[in-house]
Structure formats: structure tokens, C-alpha cells
C-alpha positions in Angstrom: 81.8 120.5 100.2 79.7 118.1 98.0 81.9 115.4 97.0 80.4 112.7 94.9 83.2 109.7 94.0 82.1 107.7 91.0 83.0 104.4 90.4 82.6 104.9 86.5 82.5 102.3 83.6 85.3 100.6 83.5 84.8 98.7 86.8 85.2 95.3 84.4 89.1 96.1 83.8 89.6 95.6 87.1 88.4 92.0 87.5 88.1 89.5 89.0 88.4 91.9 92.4 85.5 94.1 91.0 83.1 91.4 90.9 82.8 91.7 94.6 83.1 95.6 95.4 83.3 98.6 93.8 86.2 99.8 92.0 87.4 102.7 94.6 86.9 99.8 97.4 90.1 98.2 95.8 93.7 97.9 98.0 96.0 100.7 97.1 98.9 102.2 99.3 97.9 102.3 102.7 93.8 101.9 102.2 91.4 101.7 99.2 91.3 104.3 96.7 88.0 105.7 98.5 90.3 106.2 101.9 92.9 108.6 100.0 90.1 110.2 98.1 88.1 111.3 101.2 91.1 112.0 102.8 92.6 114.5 100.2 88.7 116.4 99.6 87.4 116.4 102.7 83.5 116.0 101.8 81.1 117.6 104.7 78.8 115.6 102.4 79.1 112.6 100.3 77.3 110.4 97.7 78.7 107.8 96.1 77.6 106.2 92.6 77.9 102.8 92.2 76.7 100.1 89.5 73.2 99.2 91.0 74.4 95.8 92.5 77.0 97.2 94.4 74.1 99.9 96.4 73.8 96.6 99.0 77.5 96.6 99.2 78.4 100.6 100.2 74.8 100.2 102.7 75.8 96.6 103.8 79.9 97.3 104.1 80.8 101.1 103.6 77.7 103.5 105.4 78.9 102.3 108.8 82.2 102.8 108.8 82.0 106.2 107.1 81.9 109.5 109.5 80.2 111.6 106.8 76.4 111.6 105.7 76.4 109.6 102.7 74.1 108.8 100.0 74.2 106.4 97.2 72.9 106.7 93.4 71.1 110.1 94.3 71.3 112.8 91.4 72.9 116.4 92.0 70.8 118.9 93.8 71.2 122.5 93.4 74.3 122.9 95.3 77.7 123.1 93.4 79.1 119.6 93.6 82.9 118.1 93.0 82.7 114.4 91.1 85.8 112.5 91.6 86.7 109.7 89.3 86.8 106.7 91.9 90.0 105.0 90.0 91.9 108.1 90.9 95.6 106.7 92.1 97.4 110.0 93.0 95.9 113.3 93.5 97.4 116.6 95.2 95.4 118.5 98.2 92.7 119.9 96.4 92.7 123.6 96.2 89.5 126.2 96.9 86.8 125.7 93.8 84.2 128.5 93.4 83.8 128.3 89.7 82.7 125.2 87.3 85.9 123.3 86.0 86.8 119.8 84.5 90.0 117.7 84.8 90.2 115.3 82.5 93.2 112.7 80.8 92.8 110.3 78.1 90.1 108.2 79.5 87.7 110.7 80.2 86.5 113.2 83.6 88.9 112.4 85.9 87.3 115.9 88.2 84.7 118.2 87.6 83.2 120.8 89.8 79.9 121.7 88.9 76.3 122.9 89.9 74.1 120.4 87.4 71.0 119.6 88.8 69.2 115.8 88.5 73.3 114.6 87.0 72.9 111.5 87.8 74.8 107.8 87.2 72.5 106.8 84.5 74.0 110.4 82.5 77.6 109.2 83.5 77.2 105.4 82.3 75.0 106.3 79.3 77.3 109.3 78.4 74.3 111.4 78.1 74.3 115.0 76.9 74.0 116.1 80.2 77.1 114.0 81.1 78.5 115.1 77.7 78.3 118.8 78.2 80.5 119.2 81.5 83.7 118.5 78.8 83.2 121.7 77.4 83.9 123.5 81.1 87.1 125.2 81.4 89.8 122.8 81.8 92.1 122.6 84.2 95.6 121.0 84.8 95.6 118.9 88.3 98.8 116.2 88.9 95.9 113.4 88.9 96.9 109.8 88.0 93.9 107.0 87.6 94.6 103.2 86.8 93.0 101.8 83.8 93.7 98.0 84.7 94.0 95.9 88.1 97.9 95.6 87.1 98.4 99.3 87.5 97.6 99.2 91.1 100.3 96.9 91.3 102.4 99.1 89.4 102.0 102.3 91.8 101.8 100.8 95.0 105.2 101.4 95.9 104.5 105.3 95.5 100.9 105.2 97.0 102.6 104.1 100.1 105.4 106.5 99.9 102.4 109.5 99.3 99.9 108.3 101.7 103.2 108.4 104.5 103.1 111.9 104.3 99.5 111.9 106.1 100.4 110.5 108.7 101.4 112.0 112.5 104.9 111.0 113.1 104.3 108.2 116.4 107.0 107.2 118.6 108.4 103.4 118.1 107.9 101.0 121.0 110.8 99.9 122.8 111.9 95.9 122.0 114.8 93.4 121.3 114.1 94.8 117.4 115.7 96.3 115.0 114.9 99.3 113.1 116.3 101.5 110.5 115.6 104.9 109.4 112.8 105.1 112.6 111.3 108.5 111.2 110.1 106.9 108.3 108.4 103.8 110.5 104.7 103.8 112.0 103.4 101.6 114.6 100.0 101.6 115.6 98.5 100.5 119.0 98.8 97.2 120.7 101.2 95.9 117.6 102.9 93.1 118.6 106.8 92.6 117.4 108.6 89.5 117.7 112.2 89.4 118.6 114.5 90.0 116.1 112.7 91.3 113.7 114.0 94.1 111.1 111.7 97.5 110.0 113.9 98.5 107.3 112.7 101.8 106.0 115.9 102.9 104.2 114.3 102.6 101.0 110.6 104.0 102.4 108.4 103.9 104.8 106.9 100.6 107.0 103.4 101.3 108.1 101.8 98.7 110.8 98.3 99.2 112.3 96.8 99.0 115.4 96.6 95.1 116.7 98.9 93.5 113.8 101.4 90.8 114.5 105.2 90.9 113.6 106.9 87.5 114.0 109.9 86.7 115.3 113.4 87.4 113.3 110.6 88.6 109.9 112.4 91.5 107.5 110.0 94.5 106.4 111.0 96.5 103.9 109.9 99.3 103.0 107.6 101.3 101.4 105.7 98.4 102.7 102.1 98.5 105.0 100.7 96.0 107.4 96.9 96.1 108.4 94.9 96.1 111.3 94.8 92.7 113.1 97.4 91.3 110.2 100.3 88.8 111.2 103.1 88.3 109.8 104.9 84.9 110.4 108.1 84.1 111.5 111.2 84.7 109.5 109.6 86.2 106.3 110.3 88.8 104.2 108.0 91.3 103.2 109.4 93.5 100.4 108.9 96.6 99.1 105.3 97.7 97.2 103.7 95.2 99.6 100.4 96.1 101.0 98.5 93.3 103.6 95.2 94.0 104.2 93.2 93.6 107.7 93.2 90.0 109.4 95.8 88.6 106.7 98.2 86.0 107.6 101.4 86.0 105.5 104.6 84.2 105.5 107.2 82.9 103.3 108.4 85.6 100.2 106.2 89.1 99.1 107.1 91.1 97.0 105.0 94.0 95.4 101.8 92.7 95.8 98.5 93.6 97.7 96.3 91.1 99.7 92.7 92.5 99.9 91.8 91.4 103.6 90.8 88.0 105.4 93.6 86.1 102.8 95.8 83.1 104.2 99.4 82.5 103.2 101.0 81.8 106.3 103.7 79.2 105.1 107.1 79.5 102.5 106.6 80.2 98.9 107.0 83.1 96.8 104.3 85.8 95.6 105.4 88.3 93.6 103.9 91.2 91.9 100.3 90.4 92.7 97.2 91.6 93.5 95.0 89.4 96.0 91.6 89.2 96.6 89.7 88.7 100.0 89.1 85.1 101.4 92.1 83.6 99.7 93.8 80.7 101.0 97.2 80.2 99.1 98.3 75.9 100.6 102.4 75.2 101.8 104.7 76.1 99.5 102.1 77.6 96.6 104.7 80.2 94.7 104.0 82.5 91.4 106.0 83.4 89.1 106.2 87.2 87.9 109.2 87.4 85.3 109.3 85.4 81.9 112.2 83.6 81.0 112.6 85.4 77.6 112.2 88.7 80.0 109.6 90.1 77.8 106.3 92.3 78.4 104.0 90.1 79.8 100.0 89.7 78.8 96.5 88.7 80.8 93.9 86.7 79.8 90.6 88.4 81.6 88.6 87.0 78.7 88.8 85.4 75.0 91.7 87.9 75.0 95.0 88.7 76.1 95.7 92.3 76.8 99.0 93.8 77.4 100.4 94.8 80.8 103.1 96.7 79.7 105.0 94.8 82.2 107.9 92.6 82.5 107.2 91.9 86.3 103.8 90.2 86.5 102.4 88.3 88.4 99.0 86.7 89.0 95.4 88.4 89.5 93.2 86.0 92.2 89.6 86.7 93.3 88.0 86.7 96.3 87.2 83.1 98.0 89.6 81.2 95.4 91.8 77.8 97.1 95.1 76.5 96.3 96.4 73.3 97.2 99.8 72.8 98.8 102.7 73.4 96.0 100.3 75.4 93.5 102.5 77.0 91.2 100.9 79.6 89.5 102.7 80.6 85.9 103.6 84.5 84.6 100.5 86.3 84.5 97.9 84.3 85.4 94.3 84.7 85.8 92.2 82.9 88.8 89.0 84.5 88.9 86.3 84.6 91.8 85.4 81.4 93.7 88.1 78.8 92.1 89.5 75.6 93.6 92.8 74.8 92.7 94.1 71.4 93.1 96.6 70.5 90.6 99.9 68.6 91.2 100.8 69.8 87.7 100.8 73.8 86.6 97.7 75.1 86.4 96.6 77.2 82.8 97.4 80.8 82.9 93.6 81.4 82.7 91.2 80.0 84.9 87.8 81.2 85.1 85.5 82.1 88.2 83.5 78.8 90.0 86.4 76.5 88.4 86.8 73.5 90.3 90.1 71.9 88.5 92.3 69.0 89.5 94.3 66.7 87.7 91.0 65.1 86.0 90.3 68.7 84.3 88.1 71.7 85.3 84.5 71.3 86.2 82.1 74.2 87.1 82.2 74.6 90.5 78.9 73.1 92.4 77.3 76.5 93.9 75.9 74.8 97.0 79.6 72.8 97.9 81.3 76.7 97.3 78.4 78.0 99.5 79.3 75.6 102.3 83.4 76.4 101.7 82.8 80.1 102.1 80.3 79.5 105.2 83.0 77.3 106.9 85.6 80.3 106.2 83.4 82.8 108.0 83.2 80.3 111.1 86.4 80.5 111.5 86.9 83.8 111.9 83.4 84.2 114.2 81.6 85.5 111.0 78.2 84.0 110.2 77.1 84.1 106.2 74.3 86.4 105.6 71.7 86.9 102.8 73.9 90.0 101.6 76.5 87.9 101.2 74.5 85.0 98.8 73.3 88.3 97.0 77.0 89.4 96.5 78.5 86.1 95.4 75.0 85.3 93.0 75.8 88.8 91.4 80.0 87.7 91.0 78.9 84.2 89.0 77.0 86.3 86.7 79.2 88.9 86.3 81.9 86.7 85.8 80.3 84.6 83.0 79.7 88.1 81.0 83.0 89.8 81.5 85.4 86.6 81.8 83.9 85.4 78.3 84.4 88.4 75.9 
């Protein structure tokens, strides 16, 4: 089958972590929201469309680790074709499709199956007539869930963990001075390293850790939680449930509900709640957020002039990729810390602080581009990387981004 995942128009609700990828590259359950897609349709072909500055992204980051031929940004062809919304959360195992169809919810095509030759992204984008006429194909009813806003991944990470469980091949656990409950609900990967007296409890759902991940001594996982590849967990923290930590994280202290990207830092105590992190982050000793108001009412985010409401009274804060916080940041209900940030307050920070923000006690300043070049290249050293061209391409295309999206 021809499966073609779209990443769609709405890729700037999603920011600041869409500045850097595509929107089905974001963290979600177990994966990204490309993993469970492929997973559930099972492409012998694939094409993905992108915005045309993420096309050096899927080559750069996505082509080699995919087993299925791939192209990016190329129109249909004659062949009959399923288009998957790229933002899709939950989706059942797709049935058989032989004849033309369209799902769709209030936001649009969430699924179409289709023969439509030279569709392309420009007709999806541009809402073409082309693009236009595939909602008058027979509708059908599919138990499809997409998130609108960043927040909502949040929201349904507890249950994307729980669904994308049920993939899995049961594994047996590893003998060890831990202790786990509920075992047919836990998953451990190869060469997964537990420290002595830790707890798996997957009472409440179920504790995923991958191949080459580190489990500290006397640390409490609970589930539905997941733990990357090459991740570590630090002594004695507490992972709690709707947690997901991305590959070659290192995490400690308090996490509850939140999702760290990959390649993030917050190995010491503090408290991060109902979050979603980017990739590169380093959170300093005893940085905490807070993710409940005091008046315990629905909580609002600032992406730009505007605040839009979550819905939610458990909120957290939004951080992009290769942001910085000093030791004791505390980071307020519903914050905003876009892309490329440097947090050194001793004071709180504001609820909204905009990408390349270098602030301090003495105010915010744009952040120099050359000093965060040499910050990010520094970061890669350390973990035997070396910054590449694609990568001062990326980060260019995330300042400009940023200044559109973060200021309407």
C-alpha cells in the first residue's frame, strides 16, 4: 500500500518543538506520531509531505532510519494512495480499502483513500480544488483522534502508552535485587541496566524501557510510563505516570506527565510536571515547574501576542529545543520558553519568553547567534556529535520561524 503521511498546516500550533522537525516527528506514547502511524498502515511505500524546509530534515534525519522506500514532497501517481493526517494521536488497525473514502473530524481530512493523480502538498496547503474535492468522497466513521495543540500531546500520553503496549511481544524480565509489580504489563529491552532496589510499578499501566537504558539505584517507575534507548534514569527518582523519556535523556528528581524529546538533561532534584520538552535541553540543580494554579483554574499559553486556552487545569511549561536553565529556575504555570533560550534568573522568569532570549536579572537581550552557535557545538562534543551545515540550516530556519509565528 501507498501511504502518504502529511504533516498539514497547522504545524505552528505545535511550537516551539515544530520549529525544529515536522509535526509527526513529535514524542507521543512510546515513539513519534510517524512510529505509530507506520506501524498501524503498514506502507510497502511511503512519501511523506513536509513544509519545504523540513525536506533536509526527513533526508538528513528520517530516510535512514526508515526500512521502506520513501519519497518526500512527490505528487500522487496513478496508483490508489491512503493520506494520513500526520497529527493523528490514536488510530485503530486499518482495515482492507479498495474503494475511494475520506475520514474527516472538525479540523479537516484526517484519512482519505484515493487514486488522484499530480495531488500534491501545494493542493493540501493552498486548499486547492483538487484538495477540496476529496470532501465530497464517501465518508467514513474511523475511532481516529488528532491533537490540535502541543498541550494535547501531553494530555493523551498516558493512553498512547497504554495503546502502543499492546504492540508489543510480551519479553521476559531479567532477574535482579528489583522489584516489580504487575510483570506482564513490564518491557525490558536488551542490555538495560537496573540498579538495586528499584521499583517497576505497572499496577496502574505499563513500564516500557529500551534496549541500553539505565535504571538507578532504589528509582520508582510508574506506569504507563516509557524509557528510551540509551536513557538514564538517576538514582532515587520518581518517574510518574504519562511520562515519556526520549533516547540519551538523563532524568532525575520529580516527572510527572511529561515528554522529553531526546538528548535533554535533568539529572538532579526538582519537579517537572505536565510538560512537553524539547531536544538539547539542559534544565540546572533544583530547576522545578509548576503545573496547577493556585485558584485551580483552566490554565492559558502565550505562543504569541495571544493567550489561547488549554482547557487544562494541569499545565505545565512548553520548552524548545537547545533552551538552558540555571540552577533553581522556576518556571511558572504555563509557560512558554521557545527555541534556543538562556535562562539565568534568580528571580521567576515571565510566563512567555521568546526563541534566542538571552535573559538574566538585567532583562532579556536577543540571543547573539554566533555565542548560541558555539553553546549548541559544545553540546554535540559532548556527546561525540560534530555540528554540520544541516544543522546551521535547521537552526537559521527556527529563528525565522520563530520571529513569524512567536509574534502574531
Amino acid at each position: 500500500m501507498h501511504v502518504v503521511i502529511f504533516e498539514g498546516s497547522r504545524w505552528s500550533t505545535f511550537a516551539p518543538a515544530t520549529f525544529t522537525r515536522p509535526g509527526f516527528c513529535l514524542l507521543s506514547g512510546t515513539g513519534t506520531l510517524l512510529d505509530r502511524l507506520l506501524r498501524k498502515s503498514q506502507p510497502t511505500r511511503l512519501t511523506l509531505w513536509v513544509r519545504p524546509e523540513m525536506v533536509g530534515f526527513c533526508r538528513e534525519r528520517l530516510l535512514p532510519q526508515l526500512s521502506v522506500p520513501t519519497q518526500i514532497n512527490t505528487p500522487l501517481d496513478d496508483q490508489p494512495a491512503l493520506l494520513l493526517s500526520g497529527r493523528t494521536m490514536e488510530m485503530p488497525n486499518l482495515p482492507t480499502m479498495r474503494d475511494p473514502a475520506v475520514a474527516m473530524d472538525n479540523h479537516g481530512v484526517s484519512l482519505v483513500h484515493c487514486v488522484s493523480p499530480g495531488l500534491s502538498p501545494r493542493d493540501m496547503t493552498q486548499h486547492t480544488d483538487a484538495w477540496l474535492s476529496l470532501h465530497e468522497l464517501p465518508q467514513i466513521n474511523l475511532p481516529m483522534r488528532r491533537a490540535n495543540y502541543l498541550w494535547d500531546l501531553i494530555a493523551g500520553n498516558q493512553q498512547a502508552i497504554v495503546a502502543d503496549f499492546k504492540d508489543r511481544t510480551p519479553r521476559p524480565i531479567p532477574p535482579g535485587p528489583h522489584h516489580v509489580i504487575q510483570p506482564d504489563q513490564v518491557w525490558i529491552g536488551d542490555e538495560v541496566k537496573l540498579g538495586p532496589g528499584c521499583v517497576l510499578d505497572a499496577s496502574q499501566g505499563p513500564v516500557v524501557i529500551e534496549a541500553n537504558a539505565t535504571i538507578g539505584a532504589n528509582a520508582v517507575l510508574i506506569g504507563p510510563c516509557w524509557i528510551g534507548p540509551w536513557a538514564a534514569i538517576t538514582a532515587v527518582s520518581l518517574i510518574r505516570p504519562g511520562t515519556s523519556i526520549g533516547p540519551h535523556c538523563k532524568i532525575g528528581g520529580e516527572v510527572s506527565n511529561s515528554l522529553f524529546i531526546a538528548n535533554s538533561n535533568k539529572p538532579h532534584d526538582g519537579f517537572v510536571g505536565d510538560s512537553f520538552i524539547g531536544e538539547w535541553v539542559n534544565f540546572g540543580a533544583g530547576s522545578t515547574t509548576s503545573n496547577l494554579k493556585n485558584t485551580y483554574s483552566n490554565i492559558s499559553i502565550s505562543i504569541g501576542d495571544k493567550p489561547i486556552p488549554t482547557g487544562r487545569q494541569f499545565m505545565g511549561s512548553l520548552v524548545g529545543d537547545h533552551t538552558k536553565l540555571a540552577i533553581g529556575t522556576r518556571l511558572m504555570t504555563g509557560s512558554y520558553i521557545g527555541c534556543c533560550c538562556m535562562v539565568a534568573t534568580s528571580t521567576l522568569p515571565p510566563t512567555r519568553i521568546p526563541s534566542f532570549t538571552f535573559l538574566t536579572d538585567q532583562g532579556a537581550s536577543p540571543y547573539d547567534r554566533d555565542k548560541a552557535r558555539e553553546m549548541m557545538s559544545a553540546v554535540y562534543r559532548r556527546r561525540q556529535r560534530q555540528w554540520e551545515p544541516f544543522d546551521e540550516e535547521l537552526i537559521n530556519y527556527a529563528a525565522a520561524a520563530a520571529a513569524q509565528i512567536e509574534r502574531s
